[in-house]
C-alpha positions, 0 to 999 in steps of 0.5 A, spaced: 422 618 348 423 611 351 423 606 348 422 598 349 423 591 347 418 589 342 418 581 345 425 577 343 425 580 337 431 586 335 426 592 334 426 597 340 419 601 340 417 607 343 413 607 349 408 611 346 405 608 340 401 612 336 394 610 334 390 611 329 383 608 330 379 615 329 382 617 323 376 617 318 370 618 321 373 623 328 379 626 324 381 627 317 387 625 313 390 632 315 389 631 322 391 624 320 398 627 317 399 633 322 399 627 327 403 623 325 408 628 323 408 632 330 409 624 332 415 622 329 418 629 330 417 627 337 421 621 337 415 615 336 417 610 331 410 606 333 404 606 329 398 602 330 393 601 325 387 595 323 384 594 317 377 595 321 378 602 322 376 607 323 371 606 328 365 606 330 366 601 325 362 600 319 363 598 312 362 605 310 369 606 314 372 600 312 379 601 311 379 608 311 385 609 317 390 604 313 389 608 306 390 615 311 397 611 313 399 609 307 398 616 302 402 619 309 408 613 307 408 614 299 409 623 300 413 623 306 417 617 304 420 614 310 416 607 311 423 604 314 423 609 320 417 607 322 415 599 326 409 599 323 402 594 326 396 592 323 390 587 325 386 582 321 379 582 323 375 576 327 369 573 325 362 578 327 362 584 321 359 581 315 361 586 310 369 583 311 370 578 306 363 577 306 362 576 314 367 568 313 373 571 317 376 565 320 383 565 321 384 560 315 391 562 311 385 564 306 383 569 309 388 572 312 392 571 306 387 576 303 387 580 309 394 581 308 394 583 301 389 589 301 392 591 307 398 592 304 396 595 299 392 600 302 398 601 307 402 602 301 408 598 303 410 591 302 411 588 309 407 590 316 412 589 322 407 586 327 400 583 325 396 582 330 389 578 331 385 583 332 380 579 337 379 570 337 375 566 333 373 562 339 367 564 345 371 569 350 370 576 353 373 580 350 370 588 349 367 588 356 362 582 356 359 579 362 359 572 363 363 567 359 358 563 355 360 559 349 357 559 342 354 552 342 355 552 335 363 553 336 365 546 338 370 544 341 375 550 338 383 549 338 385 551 331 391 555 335 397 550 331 392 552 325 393 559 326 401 559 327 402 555 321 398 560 317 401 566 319 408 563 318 408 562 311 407 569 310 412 571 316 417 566 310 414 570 304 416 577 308 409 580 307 409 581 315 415 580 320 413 578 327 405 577 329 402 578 337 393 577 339 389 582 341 383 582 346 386 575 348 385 571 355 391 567 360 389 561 356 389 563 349 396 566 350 398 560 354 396 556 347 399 559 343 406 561 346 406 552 348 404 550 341 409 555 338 414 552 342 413 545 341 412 545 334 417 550 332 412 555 330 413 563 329 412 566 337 407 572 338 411 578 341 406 581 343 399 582 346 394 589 345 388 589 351 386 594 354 389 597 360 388 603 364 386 606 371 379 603 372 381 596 368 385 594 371 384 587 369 390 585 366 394 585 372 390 578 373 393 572 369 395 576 363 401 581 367 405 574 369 405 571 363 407 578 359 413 579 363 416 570 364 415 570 357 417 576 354 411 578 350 409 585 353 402 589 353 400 593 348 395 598 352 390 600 348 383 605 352 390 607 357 384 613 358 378 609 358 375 612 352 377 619 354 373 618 360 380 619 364 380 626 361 376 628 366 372 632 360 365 627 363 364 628 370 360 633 374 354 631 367 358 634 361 357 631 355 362 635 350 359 635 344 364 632 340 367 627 345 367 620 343 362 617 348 357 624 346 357 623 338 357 615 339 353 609 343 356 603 346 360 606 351 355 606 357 359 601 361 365 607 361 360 610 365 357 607 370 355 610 377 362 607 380 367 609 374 364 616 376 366 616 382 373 613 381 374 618 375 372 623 381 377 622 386 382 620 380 382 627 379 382 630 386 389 625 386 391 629 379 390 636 383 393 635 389 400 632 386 399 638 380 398 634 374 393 633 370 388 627 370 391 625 363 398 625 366 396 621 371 393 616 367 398 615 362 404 616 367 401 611 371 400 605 364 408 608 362 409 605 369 408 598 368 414 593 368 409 589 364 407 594 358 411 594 351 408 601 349 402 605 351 398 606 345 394 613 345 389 616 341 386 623 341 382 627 336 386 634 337 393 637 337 392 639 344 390 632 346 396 628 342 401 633 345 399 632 352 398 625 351 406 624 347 408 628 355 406 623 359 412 620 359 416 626 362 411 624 368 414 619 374 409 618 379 412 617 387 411 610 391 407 615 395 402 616 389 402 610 386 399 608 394 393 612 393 392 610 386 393 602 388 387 605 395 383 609 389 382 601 386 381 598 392 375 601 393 373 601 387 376 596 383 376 595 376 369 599 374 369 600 367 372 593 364 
């Protein structure tokens, strides 16, 4: 395994990180525990969850992922082997905390807690937003438009002060945003600075083949101000398998099971999903392979969060960091994204 600064901090991550977001509704605790076994043995020492999972998300399947962790750390015993990141929720989901999900030191106080219970474990190593409280474009949106009701939103410093006291507390150790832009993260990492307020560490988008998005903006600032990428969609939903070109609908894919996921599958993505995969075939790898090596790739990246509903996926997944593509190779895919670029943000 490889691994990476979390940050400035002292913990070294594994490049691959384990994600967890199917677990209860796609997969089962024994999935759950088999994968996190195989992990470890495999030498990641990263998992990240959220208090939302698993998803779809529904208040049915709220906390569900967490609760799968936390029996694996009470049998398995080796919570300190493990650097561990969850996520509170943002506002929009009315079955959290009765749909108040403000980034109050209330709300998050209450969001700590019943992760950490459910979690069983007494401190979460990485505590992430799991998407701002403000109007952005997070989750492939079209169009910025603010909520006209928002106002004029700057809570960052508000936010910070909150998160510190339970950084002071122990309850969480470092904290990093998620689905966040160039000028939150700019907020946040400016107010941190001059008032002396905890830093974020790290920052979970979405990053693959044909969302290249990150690289604009976000990729500078990660690197200038050590505060890495944390990719999550590293295969656009699975799309990158290759398992939906030529018409197929596998019946337990993700995108087959559950709507919402269309814009992964728009005429152009196709068309990119179909030379990507010709690439793959010329250099005698898989699609997956490609993909992921290319994420494992970036100086920007901290770790590459995979997920997968199978053993056989997880493992293919977890070897990608075996994979080092050419200079020549990483021209075709840089040819492949000029001509269509960035099709399923």
């Amino acid at each position: 395994m490889k691994f990476r600064k979390l940050g400035n901090t002292n913990l070294s991550v594994s490049l691959i990180c384990l994600g967890t977001m199917t677990w209860g509704t796609q997969n089962s605790e024994k999935d759950a525990f088999e994968q996190m076994d195989y992990s470890v043995d495999q030498g990641v020492n990263f998992f990240d969850t959220a208090e939302l999972y698993s998803v779809p998300p529904t208040k049915d399947s709220y906390g569900k992922t967490e609760i799968m962790i936390g029996n694996w750390f009470e049998k398995r015993k080796n919570r300190k082997k493990i650097i561990l990141a969850s996520k509170v929720a943002g506002p929009g989901l009315d079955w959290i905390r009765g749909g108040e999900n403000s980034f109050s030191e209330k709300k998050i106080g209450k969001a700590i807690d019943d992760s950490l219970k459910r979690l069983k474990t007494d401190y979460i190593d990485l505590y992430q937003l799991h998407w701002p409280e403000r109007s952005t474009n997070c989750f492939g949106r079209r169009e910025y438009k603010v909520d006209k009701n928002e106002g004029e939103w700057n809570d960052f410093e508000k936010v910070l002060q909150a998160l510190e006291k339970f950084i002071k507390n122990g309850k969480i150790r470092y904290i990093g945003v998620s689905n966040e832009t160039p000028y939150g993260l700019s907020k946040y990492l400016e107010i941190s600075k001059n008032k002396n307020l905890p830093r974020m560490m790290s920052v979970q988008n979405p990053y693959s083949l044909v969302n290249r998005t990150y690289e604009i903006g976000m990729s500078e600032i990660s690197i200038r101000e050590k505060c890495g990428l944390l990719v999550y969609y590293p295969l656009a939903s699975g799309a990158l398998s290759g398992k939906y070109r030529n018409g197929q609908m596998p019946k337990d894919a993700r995108m087959t099971l559950f709507k919402g996921w269309e814009r992964m599958l728009n005429p152009i993505a196709m068309k990119a999903y179909d030379e990507y995969y010709k690439l793959s075939k010329e250099n005698n790898m898989t699609m997956v392979q490609l993909a992921q090596a290319f994420v494992n790739s970036r100086p920007f990246v901290t770790s590459n969060i995979i997920g997968a509903t199978t053993m056989d996926q997880l493992k293919e997944n977890i070897d990608s960091i075996k994979i080092e593509l050419t200079e020549e190779i990483i021209e075709k895919i840089n040819l492949i994204h000029n001509n269509n670029p960035n099709p399923a943000p």
